[in-house]
OpenMM code with the backbone's topology and positions (N, CA, C; nanometers):
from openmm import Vec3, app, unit

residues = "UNK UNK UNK UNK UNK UNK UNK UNK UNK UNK UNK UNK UNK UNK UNK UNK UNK UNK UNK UNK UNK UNK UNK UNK UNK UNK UNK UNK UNK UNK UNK UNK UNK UNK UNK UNK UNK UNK UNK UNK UNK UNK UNK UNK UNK UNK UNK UNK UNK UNK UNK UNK UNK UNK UNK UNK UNK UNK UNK UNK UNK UNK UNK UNK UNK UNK UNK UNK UNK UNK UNK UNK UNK UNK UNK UNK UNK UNK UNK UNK UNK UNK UNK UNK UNK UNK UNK UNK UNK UNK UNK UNK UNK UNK UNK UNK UNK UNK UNK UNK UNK UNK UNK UNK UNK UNK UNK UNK UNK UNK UNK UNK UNK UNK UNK UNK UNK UNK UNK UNK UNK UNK UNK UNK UNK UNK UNK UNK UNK UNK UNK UNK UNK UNK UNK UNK UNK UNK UNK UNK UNK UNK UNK UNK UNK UNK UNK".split()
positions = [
    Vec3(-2.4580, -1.9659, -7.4780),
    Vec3(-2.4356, -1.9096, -7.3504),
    Vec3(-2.4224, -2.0222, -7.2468),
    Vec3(-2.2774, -1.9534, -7.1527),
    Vec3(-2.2609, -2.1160, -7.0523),
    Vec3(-2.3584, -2.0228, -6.9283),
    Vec3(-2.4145, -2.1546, -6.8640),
    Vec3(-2.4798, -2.0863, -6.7224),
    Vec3(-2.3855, -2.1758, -6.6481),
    Vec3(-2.3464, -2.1362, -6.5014),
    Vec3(-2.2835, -2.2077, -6.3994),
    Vec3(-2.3968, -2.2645, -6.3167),
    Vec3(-2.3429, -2.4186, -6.2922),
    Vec3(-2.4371, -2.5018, -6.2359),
    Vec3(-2.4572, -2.4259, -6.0643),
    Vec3(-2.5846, -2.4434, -5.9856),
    Vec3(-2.5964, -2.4220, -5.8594),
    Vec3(-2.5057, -2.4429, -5.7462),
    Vec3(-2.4114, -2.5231, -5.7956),
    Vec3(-2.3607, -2.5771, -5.6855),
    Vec3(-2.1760, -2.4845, -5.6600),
    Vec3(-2.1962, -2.4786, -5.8623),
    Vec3(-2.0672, -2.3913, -5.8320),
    Vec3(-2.0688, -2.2583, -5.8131),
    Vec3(-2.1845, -2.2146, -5.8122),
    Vec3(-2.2313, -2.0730, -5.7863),
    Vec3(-2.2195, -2.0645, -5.6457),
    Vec3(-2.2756, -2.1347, -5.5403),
    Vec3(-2.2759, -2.1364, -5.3716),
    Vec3(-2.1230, -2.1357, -5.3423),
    Vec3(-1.9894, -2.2354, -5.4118),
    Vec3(-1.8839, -2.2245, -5.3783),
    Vec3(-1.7967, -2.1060, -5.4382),
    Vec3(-1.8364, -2.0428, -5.5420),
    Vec3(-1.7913, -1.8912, -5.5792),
    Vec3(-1.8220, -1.8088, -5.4782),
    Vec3(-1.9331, -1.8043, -5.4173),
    Vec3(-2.0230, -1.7272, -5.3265),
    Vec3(-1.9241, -1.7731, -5.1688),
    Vec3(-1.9013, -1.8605, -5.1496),
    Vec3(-1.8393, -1.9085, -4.9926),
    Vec3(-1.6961, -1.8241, -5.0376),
    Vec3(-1.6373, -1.8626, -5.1067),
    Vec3(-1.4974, -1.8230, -5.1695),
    Vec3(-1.4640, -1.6613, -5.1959),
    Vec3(-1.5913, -1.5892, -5.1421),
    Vec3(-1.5102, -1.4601, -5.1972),
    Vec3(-1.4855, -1.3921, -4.9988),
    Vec3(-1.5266, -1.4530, -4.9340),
    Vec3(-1.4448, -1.3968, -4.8325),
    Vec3(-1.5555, -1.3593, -4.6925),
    Vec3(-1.5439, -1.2514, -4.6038),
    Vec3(-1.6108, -1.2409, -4.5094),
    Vec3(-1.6807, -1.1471, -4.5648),
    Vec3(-1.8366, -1.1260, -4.4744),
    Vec3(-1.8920, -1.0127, -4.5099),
    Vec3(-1.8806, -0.8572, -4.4286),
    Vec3(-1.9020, -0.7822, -4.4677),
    Vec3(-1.8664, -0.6705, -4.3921),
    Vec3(-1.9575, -0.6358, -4.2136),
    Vec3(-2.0168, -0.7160, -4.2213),
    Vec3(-2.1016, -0.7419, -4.0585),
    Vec3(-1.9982, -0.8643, -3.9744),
    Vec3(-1.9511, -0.9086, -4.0871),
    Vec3(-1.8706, -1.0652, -3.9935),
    Vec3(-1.7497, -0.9521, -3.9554),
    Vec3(-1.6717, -0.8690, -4.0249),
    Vec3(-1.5448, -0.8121, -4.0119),
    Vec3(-1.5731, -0.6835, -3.8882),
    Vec3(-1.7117, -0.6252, -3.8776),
    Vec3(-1.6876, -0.5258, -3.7966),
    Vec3(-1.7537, -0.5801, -3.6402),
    Vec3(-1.7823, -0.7382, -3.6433),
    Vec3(-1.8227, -0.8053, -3.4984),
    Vec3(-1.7119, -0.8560, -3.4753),
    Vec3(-1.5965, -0.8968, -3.5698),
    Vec3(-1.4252, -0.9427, -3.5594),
    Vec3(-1.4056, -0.7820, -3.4493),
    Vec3(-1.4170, -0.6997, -3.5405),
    Vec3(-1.2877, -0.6180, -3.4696),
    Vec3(-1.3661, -0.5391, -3.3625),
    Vec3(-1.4587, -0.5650, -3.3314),
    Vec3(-1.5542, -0.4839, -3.2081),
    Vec3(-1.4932, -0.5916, -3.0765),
    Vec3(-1.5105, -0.7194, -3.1200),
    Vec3(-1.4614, -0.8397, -2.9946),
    Vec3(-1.3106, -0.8247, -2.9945),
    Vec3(-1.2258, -0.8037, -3.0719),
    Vec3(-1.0934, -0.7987, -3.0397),
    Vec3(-1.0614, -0.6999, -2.9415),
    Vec3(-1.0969, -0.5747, -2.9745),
    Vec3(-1.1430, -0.4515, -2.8850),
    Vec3(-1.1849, -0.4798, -2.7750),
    Vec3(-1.3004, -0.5346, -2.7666),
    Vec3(-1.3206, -0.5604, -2.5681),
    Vec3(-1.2151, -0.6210, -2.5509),
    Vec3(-1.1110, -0.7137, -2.5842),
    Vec3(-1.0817, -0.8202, -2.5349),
    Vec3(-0.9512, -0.7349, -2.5063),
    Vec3(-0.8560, -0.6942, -2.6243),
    Vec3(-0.7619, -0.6199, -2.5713),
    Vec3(-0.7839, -0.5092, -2.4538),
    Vec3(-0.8885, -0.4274, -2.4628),
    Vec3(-0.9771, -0.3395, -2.3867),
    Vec3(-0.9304, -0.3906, -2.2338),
    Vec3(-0.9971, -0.5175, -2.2321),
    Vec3(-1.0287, -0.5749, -2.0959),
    Vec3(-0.8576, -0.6750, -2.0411),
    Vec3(-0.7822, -0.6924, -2.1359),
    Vec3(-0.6410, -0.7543, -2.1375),
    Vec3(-0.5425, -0.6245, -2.0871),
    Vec3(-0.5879, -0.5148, -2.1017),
    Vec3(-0.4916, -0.3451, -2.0995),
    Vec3(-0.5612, -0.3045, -1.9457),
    Vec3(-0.6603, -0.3577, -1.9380),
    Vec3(-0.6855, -0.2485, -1.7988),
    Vec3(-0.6663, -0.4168, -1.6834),
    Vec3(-0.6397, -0.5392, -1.7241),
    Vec3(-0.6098, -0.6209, -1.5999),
    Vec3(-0.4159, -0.5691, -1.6202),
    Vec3(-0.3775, -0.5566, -1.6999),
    Vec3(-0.2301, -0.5551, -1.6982),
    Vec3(-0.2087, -0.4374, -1.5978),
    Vec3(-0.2932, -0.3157, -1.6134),
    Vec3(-0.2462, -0.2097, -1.5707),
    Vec3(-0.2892, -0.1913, -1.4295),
    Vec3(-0.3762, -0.2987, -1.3739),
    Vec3(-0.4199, -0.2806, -1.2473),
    Vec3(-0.3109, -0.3810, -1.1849),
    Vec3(-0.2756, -0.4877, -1.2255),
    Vec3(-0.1248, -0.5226, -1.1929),
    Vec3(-0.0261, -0.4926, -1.1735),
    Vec3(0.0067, -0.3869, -1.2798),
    Vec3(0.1262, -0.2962, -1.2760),
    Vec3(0.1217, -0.1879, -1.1399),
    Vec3(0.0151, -0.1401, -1.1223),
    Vec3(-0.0175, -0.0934, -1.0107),
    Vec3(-0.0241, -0.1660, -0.8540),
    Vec3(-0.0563, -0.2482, -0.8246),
    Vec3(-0.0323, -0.3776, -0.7395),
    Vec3(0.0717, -0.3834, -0.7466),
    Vec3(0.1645, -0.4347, -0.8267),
    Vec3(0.3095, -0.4427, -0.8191),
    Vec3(0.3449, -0.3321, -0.7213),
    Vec3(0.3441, -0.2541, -0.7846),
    Vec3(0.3890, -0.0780, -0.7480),
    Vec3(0.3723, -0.0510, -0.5912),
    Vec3(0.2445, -0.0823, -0.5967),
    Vec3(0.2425, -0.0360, -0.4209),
    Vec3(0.2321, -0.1456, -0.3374),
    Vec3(0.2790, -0.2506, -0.3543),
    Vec3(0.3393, -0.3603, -0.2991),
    Vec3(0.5047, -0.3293, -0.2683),
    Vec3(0.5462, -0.2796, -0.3655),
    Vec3(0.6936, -0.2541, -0.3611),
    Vec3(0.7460, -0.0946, -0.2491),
    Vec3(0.6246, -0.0313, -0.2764),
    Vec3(0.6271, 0.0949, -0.1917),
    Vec3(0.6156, 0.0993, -0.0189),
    Vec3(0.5000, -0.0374, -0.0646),
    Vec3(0.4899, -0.0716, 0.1151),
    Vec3(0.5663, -0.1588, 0.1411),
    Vec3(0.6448, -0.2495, 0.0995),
    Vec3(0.7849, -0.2835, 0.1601),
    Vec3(0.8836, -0.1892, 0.2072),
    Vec3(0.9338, -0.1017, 0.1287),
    Vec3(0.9996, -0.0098, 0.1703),
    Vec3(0.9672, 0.0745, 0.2678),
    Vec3(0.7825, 0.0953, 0.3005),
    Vec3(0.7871, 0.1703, 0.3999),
    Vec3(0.7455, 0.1183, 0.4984),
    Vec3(0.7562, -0.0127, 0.4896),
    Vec3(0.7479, -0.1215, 0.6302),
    Vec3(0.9097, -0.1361, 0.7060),
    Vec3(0.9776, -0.1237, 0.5786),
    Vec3(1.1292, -0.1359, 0.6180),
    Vec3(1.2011, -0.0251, 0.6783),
    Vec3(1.1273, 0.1141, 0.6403),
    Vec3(1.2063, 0.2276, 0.7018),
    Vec3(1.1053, 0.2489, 0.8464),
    Vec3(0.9631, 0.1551, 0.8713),
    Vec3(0.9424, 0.1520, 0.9855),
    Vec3(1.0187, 0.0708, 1.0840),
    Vec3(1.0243, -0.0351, 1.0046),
    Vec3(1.1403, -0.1172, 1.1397),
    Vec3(1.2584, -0.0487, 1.1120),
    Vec3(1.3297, 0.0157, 1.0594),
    Vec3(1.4479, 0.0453, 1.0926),
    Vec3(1.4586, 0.1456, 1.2086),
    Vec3(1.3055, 0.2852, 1.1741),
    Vec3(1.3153, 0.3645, 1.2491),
    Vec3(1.2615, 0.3092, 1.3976),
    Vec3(1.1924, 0.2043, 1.3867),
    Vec3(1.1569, 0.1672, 1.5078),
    Vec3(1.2998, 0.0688, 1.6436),
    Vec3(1.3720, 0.0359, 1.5299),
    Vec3(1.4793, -0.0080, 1.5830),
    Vec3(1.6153, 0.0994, 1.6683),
    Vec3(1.6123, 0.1521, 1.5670),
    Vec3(1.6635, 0.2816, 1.6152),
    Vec3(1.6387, 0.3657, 1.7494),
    Vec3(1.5019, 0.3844, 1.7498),
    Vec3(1.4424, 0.4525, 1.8933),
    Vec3(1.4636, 0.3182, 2.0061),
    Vec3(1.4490, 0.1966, 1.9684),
    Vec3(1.5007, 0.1297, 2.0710),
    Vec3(1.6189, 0.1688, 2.1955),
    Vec3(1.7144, 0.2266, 2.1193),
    Vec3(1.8478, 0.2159, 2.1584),
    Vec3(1.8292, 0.3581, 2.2528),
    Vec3(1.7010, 0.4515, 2.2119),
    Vec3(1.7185, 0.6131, 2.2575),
    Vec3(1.6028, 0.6177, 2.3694),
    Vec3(1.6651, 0.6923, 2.4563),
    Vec3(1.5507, 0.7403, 2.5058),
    Vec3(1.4691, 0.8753, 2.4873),
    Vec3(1.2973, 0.7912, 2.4686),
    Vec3(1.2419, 0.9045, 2.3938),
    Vec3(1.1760, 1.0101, 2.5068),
    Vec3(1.1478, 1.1298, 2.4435),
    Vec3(1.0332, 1.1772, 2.5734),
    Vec3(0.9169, 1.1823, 2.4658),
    Vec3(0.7719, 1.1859, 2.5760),
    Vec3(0.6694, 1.2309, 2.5646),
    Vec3(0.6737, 1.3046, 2.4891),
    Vec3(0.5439, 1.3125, 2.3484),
    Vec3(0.5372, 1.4022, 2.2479),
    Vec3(0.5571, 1.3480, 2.1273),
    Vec3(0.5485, 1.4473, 2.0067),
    Vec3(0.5395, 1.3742, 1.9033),
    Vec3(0.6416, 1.4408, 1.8197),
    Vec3(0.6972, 1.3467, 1.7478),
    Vec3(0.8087, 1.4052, 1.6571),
    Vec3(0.8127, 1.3309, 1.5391),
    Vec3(0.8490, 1.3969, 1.3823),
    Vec3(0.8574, 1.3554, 1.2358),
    Vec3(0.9716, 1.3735, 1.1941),
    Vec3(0.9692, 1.3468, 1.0509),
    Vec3(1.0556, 1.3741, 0.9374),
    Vec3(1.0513, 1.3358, 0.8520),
    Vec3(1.1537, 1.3446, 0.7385),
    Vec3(1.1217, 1.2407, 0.6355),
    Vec3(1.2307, 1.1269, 0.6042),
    Vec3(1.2256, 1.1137, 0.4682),
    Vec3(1.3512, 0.9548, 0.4608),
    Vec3(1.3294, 0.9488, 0.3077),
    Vec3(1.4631, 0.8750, 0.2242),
    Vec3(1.4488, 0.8893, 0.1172),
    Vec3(1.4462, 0.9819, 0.0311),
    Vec3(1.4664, 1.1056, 0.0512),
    Vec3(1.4533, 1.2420, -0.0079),
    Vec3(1.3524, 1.2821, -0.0321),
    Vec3(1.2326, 1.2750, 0.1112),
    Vec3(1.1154, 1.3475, 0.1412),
    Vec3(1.0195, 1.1978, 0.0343),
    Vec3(1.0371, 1.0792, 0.0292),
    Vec3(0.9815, 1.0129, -0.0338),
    Vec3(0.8800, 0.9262, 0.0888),
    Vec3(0.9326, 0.9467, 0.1605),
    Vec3(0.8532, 0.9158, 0.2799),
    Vec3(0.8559, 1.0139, 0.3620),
    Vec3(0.7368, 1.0088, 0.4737),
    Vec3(0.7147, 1.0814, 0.5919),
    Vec3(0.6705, 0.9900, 0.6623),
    Vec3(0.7621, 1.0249, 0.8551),
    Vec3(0.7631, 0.9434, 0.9563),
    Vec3(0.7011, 1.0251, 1.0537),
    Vec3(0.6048, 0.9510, 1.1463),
    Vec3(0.5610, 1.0460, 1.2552),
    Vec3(0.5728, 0.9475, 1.3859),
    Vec3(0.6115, 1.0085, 1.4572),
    Vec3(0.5617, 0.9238, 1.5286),
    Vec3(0.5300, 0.9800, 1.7151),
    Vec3(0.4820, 0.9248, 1.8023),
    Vec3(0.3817, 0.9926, 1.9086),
    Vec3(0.4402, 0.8900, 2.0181),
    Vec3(0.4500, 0.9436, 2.1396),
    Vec3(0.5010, 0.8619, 2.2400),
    Vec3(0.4033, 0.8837, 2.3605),
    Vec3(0.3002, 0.8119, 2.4172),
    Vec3(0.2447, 0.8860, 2.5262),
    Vec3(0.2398, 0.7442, 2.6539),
    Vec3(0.2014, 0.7912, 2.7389),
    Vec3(0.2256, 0.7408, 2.8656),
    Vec3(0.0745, 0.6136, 2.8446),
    Vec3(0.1388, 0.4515, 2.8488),
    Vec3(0.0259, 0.3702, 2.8279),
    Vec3(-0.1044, 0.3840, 2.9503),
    Vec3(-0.2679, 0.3901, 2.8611),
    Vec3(-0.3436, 0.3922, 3.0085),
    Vec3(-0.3945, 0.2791, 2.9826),
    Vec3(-0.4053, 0.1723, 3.0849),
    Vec3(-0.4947, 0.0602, 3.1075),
    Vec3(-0.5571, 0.0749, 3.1807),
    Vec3(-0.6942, -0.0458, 3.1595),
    Vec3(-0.8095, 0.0345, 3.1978),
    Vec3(-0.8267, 0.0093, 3.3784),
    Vec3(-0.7264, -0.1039, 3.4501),
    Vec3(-0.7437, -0.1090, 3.5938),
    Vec3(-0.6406, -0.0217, 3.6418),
    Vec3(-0.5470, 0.0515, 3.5501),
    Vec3(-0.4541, 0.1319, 3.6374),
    Vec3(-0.3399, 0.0411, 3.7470),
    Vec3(-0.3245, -0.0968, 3.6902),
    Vec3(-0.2606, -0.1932, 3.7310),
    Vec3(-0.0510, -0.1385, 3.7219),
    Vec3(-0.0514, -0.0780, 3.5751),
    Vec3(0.0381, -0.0715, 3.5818),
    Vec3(0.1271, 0.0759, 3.5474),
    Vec3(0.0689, 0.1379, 3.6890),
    Vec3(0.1038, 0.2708, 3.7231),
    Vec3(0.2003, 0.2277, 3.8907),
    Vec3(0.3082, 0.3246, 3.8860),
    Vec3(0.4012, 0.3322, 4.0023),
    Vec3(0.3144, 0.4036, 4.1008),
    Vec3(0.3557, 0.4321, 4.2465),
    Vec3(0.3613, 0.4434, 4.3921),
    Vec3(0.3021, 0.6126, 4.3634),
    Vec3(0.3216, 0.6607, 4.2658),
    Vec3(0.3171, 0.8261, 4.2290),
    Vec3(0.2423, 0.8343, 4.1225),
    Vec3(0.1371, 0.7296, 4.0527),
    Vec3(0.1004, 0.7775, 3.9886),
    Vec3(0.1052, 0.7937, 3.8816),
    Vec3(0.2779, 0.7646, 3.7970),
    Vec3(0.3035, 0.7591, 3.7016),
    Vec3(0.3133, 0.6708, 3.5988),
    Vec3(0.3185, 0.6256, 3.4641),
    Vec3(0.2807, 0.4814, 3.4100),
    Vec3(0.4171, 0.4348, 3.3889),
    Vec3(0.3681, 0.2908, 3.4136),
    Vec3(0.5518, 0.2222, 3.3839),
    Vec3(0.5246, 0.2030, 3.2634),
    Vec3(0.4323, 0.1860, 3.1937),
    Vec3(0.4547, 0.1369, 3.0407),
    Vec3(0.4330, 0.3043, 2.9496),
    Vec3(0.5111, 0.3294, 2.8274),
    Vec3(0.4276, 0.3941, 2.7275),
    Vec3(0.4269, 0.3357, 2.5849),
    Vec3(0.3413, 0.4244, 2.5202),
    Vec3(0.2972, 0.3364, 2.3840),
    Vec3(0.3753, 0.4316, 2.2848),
    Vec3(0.4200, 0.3426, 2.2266),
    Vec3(0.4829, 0.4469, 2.0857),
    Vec3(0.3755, 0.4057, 1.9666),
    Vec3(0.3917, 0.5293, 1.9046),
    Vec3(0.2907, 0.4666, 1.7741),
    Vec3(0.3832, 0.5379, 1.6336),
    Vec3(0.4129, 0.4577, 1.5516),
    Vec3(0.4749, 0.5363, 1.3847),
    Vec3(0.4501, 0.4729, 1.3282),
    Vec3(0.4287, 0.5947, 1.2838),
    Vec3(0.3296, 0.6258, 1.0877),
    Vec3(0.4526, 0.6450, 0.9980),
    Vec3(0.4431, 0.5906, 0.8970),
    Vec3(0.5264, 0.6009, 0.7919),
    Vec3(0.4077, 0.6142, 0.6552),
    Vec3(0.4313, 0.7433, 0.6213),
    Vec3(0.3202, 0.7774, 0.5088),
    Vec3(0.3613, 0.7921, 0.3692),
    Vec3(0.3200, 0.7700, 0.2618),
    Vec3(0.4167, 0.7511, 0.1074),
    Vec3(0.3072, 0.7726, 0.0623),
    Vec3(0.3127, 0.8507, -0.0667),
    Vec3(0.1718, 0.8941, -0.1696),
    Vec3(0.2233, 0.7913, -0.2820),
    Vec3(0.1123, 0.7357, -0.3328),
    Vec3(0.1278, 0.7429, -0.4667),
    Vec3(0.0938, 0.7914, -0.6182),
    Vec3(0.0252, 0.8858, -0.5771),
    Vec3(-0.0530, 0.9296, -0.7066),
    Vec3(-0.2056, 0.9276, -0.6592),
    Vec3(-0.2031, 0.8412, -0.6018),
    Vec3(-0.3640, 0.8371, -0.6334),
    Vec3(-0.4197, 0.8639, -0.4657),
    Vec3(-0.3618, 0.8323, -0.3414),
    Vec3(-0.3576, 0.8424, -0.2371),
    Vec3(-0.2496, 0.8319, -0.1356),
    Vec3(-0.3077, 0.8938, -0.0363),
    Vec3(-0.2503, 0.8479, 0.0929),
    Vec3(-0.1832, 0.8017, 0.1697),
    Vec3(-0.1341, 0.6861, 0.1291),
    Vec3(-0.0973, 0.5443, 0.2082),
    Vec3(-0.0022, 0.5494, 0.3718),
    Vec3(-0.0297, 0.4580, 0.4673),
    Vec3(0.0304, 0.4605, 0.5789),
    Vec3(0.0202, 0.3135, 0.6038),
    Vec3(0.1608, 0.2909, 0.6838),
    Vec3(0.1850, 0.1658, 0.7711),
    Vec3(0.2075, 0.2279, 0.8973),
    Vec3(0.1840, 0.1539, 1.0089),
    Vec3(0.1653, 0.1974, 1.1562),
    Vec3(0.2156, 0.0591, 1.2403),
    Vec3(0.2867, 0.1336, 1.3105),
    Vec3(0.3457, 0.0135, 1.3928),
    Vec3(0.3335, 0.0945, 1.5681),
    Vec3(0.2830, -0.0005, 1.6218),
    Vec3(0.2359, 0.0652, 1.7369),
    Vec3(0.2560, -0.0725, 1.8696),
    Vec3(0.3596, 0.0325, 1.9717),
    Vec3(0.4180, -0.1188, 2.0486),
    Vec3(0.4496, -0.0428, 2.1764),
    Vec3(0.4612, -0.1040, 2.2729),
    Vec3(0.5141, -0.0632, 2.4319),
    Vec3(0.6409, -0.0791, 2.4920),
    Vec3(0.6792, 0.0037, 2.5657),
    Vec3(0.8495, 0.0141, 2.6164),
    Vec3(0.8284, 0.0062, 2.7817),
    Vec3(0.8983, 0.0708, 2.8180),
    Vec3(0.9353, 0.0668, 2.9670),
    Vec3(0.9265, 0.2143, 3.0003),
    Vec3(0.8874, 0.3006, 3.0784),
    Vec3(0.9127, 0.4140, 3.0972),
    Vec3(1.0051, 0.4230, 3.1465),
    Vec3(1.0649, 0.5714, 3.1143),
    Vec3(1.2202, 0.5653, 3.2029),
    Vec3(1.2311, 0.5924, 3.3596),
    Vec3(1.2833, 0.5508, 3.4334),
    Vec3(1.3352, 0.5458, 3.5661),
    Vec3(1.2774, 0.7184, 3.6247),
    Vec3(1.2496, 0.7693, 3.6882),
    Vec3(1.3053, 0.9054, 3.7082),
    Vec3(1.4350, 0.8605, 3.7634),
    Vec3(1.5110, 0.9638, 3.7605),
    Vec3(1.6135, 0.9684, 3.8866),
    Vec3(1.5729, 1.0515, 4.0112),
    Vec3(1.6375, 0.9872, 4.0631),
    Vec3(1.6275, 0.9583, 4.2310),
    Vec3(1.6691, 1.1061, 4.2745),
    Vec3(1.6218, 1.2284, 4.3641),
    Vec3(1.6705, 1.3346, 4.3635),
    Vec3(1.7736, 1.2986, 4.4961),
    Vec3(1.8275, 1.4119, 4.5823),
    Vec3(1.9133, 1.4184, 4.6739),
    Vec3(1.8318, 1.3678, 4.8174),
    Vec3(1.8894, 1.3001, 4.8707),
    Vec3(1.8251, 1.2117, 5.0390),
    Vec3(1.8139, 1.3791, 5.1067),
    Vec3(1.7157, 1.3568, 5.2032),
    Vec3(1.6712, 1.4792, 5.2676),
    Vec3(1.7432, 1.4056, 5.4051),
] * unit.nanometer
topology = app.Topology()
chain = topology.addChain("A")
for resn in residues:
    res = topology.addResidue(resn, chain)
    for name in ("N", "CA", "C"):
        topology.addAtom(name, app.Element.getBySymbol(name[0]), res)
């Protein structure tokens, strides 16, 4: 009868492979790791996303804000949408108050008002708004008939 010496017994023993505790701490750590590799990708992908959403609805604020430049608005508030209801615009026009009343006319009335627009876009998960909020000139009255 052959016996195998000690030494080649330990390298039979190294040689047959992993043990079944080494293979299920392998695939438990691969798991967090992809785990934790899938939810940074996807919070990126998301970032992306509404990075790209609030450009666009920074852009249909300056456009719409450019636009009212050219118009004269009245007092009050008026919406809509843009994009095929992919956005919603609001926006509010009221007479500016400062707090010394410095820059009110002979009657009382304010030479400055404040516009304020909201441009609102959902994404799934919320809400979202950009706001652009700035001052004009009030308009002139006209002058009625000399008495």
């Amino acid at each position: 009868m052959m016996t195998s010496h000690p030494r080649q017994l330990r390298r039979a023993n190294r040689e047959r492979g992993f043990s079944l505790i080494e293979l299920i701490v392998a695939f438990a750590l691969m798991a967090l790791v992809l785990t934790t590799v899938l939810a940074i990708a996807a919070r990126a992908y998301r970032q992306v996303a509404w990075s790209g959403s609030a450009m666009e609805a920074s852009q249909w604020a300056q456009t719409l804000s450019d636009e009212a430049a050219g118009q004269t608005l009245a007092l009050g508030r008026s919406e809509g949408r843009v994009q095929d209801g992919r956005y919603r615009w609001v926006r509010e026009v009221s007479e500016y108050r400062d707090p010394d009343n410095l820059l009110r006319d002979v009657d009382g009335r304010a030479r400055l008002w404040q516009t304020r627009l909201e441009v609102h876009w959902d994404d799934g998960q919320r809400d979202n708004v950009i706001r652009l909020i700035g001052l004009r000139p009030a308009p002139v009255p006209k002058a009625g008939p000399m008495p």
